[in-house]
Structure formats: C-alpha cells, structure tokens
N, C-alpha and C positions, 0 to 999 in steps of 0.2 A: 504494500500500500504506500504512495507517496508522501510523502511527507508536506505537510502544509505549512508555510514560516508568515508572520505579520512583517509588516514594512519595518518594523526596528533590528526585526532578527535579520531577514534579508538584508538590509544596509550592513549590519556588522560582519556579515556576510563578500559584501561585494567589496570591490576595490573603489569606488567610489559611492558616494551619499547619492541616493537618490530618493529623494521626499514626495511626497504629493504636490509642493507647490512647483520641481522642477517637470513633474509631467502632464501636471494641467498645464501650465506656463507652454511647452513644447508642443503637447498635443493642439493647443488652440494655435500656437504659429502655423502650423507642419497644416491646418483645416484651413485658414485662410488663404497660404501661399499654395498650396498642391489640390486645394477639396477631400483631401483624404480623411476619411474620418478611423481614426485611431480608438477603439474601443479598449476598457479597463484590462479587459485580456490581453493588450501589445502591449501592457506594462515593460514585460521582461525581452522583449522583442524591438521596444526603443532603446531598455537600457544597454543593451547586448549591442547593438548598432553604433550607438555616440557614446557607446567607451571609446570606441577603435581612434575617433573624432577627438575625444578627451587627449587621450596617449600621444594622438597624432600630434597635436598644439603644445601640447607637454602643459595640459594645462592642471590645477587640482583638484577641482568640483565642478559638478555642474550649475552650480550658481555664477562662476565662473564661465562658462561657456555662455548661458547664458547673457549673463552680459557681452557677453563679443559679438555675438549674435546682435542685441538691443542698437551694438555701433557699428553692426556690418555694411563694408560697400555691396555688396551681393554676391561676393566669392562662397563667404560661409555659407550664406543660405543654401548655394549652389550644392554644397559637400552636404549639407545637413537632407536637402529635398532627393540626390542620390543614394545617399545613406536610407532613407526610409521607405523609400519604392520598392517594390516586388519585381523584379525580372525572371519570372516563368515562363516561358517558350521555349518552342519547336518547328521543325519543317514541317508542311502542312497538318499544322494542329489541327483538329474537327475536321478531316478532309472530304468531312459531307459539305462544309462551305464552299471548299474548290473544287469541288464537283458541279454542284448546283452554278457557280460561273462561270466555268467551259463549257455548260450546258446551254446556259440560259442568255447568259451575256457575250459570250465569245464567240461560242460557234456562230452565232446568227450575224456575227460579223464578217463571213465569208464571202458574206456577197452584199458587202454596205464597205470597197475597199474608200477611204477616206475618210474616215467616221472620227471624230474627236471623242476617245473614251479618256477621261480622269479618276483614279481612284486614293484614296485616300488612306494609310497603317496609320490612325491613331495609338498611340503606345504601345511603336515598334518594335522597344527594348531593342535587343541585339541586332536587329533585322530578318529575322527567321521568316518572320510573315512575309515583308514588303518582297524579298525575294522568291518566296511561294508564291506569290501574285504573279511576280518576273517570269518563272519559268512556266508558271500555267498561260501565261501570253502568249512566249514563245514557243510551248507545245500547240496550243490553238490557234495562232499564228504564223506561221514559218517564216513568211516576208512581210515582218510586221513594221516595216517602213513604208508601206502602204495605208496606215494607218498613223492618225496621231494620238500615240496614246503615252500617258505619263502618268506616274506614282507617287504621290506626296507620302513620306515617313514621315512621324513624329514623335519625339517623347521626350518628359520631361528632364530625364540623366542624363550629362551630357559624354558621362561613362561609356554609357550601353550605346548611345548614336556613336561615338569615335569607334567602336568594335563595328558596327555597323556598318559604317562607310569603308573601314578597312573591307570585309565581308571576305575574312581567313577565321576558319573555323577547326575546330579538332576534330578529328574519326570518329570518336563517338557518337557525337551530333548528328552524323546520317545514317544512324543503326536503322530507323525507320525510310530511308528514300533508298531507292534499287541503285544499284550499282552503273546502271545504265544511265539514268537521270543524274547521276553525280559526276561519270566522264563525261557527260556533251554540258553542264553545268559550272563545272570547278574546274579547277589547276590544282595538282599535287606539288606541296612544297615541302620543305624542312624547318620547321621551327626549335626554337629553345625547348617548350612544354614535346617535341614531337612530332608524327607525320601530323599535320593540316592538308585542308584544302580552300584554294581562292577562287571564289564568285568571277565567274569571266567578266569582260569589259564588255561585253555583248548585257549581262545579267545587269549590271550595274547602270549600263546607261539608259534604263527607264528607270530609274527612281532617283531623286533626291531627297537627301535626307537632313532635317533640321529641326531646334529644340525650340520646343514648342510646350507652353502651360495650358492648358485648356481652361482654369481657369480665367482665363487674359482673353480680350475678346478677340475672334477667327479671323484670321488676315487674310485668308482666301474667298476667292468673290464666290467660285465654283461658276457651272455646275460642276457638282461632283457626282459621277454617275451609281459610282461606287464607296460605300464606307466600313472597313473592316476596324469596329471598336470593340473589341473583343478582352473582356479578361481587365478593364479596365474601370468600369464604372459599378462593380462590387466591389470597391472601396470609399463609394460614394454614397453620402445619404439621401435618402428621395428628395428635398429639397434640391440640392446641387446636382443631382440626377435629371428635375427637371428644367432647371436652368440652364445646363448645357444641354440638352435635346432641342429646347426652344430657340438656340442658338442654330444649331444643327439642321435644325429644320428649312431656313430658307435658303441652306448650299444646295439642296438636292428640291429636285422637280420629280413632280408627280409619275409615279412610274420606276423611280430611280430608288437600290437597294443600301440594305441595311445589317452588319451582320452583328450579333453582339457574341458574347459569350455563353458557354453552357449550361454556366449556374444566372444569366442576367436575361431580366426581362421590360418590356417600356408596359407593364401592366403597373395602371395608377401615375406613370410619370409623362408617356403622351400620346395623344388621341392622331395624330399625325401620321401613323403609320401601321401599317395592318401585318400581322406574322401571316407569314404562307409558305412559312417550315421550320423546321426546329432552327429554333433561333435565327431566323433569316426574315426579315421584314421590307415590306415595301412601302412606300413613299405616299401616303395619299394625297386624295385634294384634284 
C-alpha cells in the first residue's frame, strides 16, 4: 500500500520547499500564459519539472524562482511554459485520422490539379504529426507541385519545434511505420544517441514550423481547410476550451475538417461543428 505524506512531511522530504503559496502562485501563471489548467494532482509533476529549472539557475527556493519569474524578460517564462507541456506523440497516431484524409480530402484531389489545400498541426511537439500529414500528401499525391498545398506547425516549446525543424529522429520512433515508408521518407545517419533517421527535403518543404500560444490571438487569416488539434485541448478547461474554438471557428469554412483527440470532444464547448466520426468533425454553417 503507498504510503500517503502531508505537505510538511513531503517538503522535509524534497530538496527544495515547496508550499501551497509556491503552487497556487505557478499554477495560476502556467493558466494565464499557456491555458493549461494544472489540477491538485500535478502537485508532484510541477514540483519534479522546476527542480531541474531550480538546479539549473542555481537558485534556492522557489520563492526565489518565483520572483525571477515576477522580473522576467520572457526567457524564463519560455523555460518555465517548456518545462510544463506534455510532448506525447507519434507517426500517424489515430491512423483512422489519416485515413479518413487520403480518403476524403486527398484523393478527390486527383482530379481538382490546382487546388489550394492548407492545413494546420496545432501542438506539433516534435513534428511526428505535421510530417504524417507530409507523407500522407505525398503518398496521395505523387506530383504534388500541381497542387498548392502547405502545412502550418505549431506549438508552444520552442524545445520540441527546434527537434522538429531538425526532423532527425531515433529507430525506435518508426517501430510503428513499414520499412518501406521510412526508405522513400528519411535519410539514415549517425548520430551521438545512435542510428537516426532524416525527414527528406522533399518531407520538409510542405511544412513550416513556428511557436505559437494559442492562447494569443490567431495570426492566420486561413482558410484552413484542415485542422489537426489533437491531444491538446484536454489540458484545457471548458471555458478556454471555448474561447479558442470560437476563435477557431472563423479560419475554416463550412465544409472544412476538424480532428481532435481521442479522449476530446467540442460537446458543450461549440455548436459550430458536427462529429461525422470518431473524433473527426466538420465545419458547419
């Protein structure tokens, strides 16, 4: 059976104090700057994260951090809102998504050659997605420069977008994609960690990729035809859930898709847009 400690025992505990006023104090920064909403259970999941930050500054409490934080130019913020993201991803995660878009959206582009397609990796993390978007292109398009079509990445870390733009990966990462889609896709190299592999220049040059808050208002006019948010907004509470869909809402035109994540749905947050599959929404209006 685990054992249960109160915050005096835990602090005597840790290598550093950490009170109730340093994780209300953080959890309400980390809600206004990122929208995440931090529940009493990240208690030990912020503490674990802004030791490494503590250590890093050589600082000696977090009252101390926090103040550096209170005078920061926005370096800190930056290390603080990386530090407290989730980067969970994979090559085609949910690959009933990228199904449903070689289906639905691409193929019928066979014979529409010209077409302005835009799509959208809201919280790219590493770029596993934006690039599963990439190669499901150019599997459904072979001469896809008959087409103008382009990928906006984003995400808040500016960690995960620099691994991203590199788009050099470890062996293990395509335990799920054939061997086949990894030679016409990647470059084998040598790294420090080991074998990798590099996203070709053919891969890379539909997508750019840049940091981006969501909650800061959207600097794309769109249309966006396409918007993979996936994995991202079950950190959000229904409030800020539907403050950015209402935002989200006037990139895309009627008709134009939505994909969320497995465990997320826009039931109670917006009437905007109708599910027409597991977790795949379309555009009303």
């Amino acid at each position: 059976m685990p054992l249960l400690y109160d915050t005096q025992t835990m602090n005597r505990l840790r290598e550093f104090e950490f009170g109730d006023e340093d994780f209300e104090s953080l959890r309400t920064l980390v809600k206004r700057i990122t929208g995440i909403n931090l529940s009493d259970q990240k208690r030990e999941l912020v503490y674990g994260r802004l030791a490494r930050r503590l250590r890093a500054l050589q600082l000696r409490s977090f009252a101390e951090y926090r103040e550096l934080l209170s005078a920061d130019d926005g370096r800190e913020i930056g290390q603080l809102c990386n530090a407290i993201t989730t980067n969970l991803t994979a090559f085609f995660r949910e690959p009933h998504h990228f199904e449903y878009l070689r289906d639905h959206v691409l193929a019928p582009l066979m014979a529409r050659p010209g077409r302005r397609l835009r799509l959208w990796s809201a919280g790219c993390s590493t770029g596993e997605e934006a690039y599963s978007l990439a190669m499901s292109i150019l599997e459904a398009l072979p001469e896809v420069k008959r087409w103008d079509i382009r990928i906006l990445a984003t995400d808040l870390d500016s960690d995960v977008l620099e691994r991203a733009r590199r788009g050099v990966y470890a062996e293990d990462r395509f335990k799920n994609m054939s061997a086949q889609r990894r030679a016409r896709f990647f470059s084998e190299r040598r790294e420090r960690e080991g074998l990798c592999y590099e996203a070709t220049a053919e891969l890379k040059s539909l997508i750019t990729f840049k940091r981006f808050n969501l909650m800061h208002p959207l600097p794309m006019r769109g249309p966006l035809d396409v918007i993979f948010c996936r994995n991202v907004v079950i950190y959000f509470d229904k409030d800020t859930q539907r403050d950015l869909f209402a935002r989200i809402t006037p990139l895309q035109r009627p008709g134009d898709l939505l994909f969320l994540g497995h465990s997320e749905s826009l039931f109670k947050v917006s009437p905007d847009y109708t599910l027409i599959g597991k977790t795949i929404y379309r555009r009303g209006g």
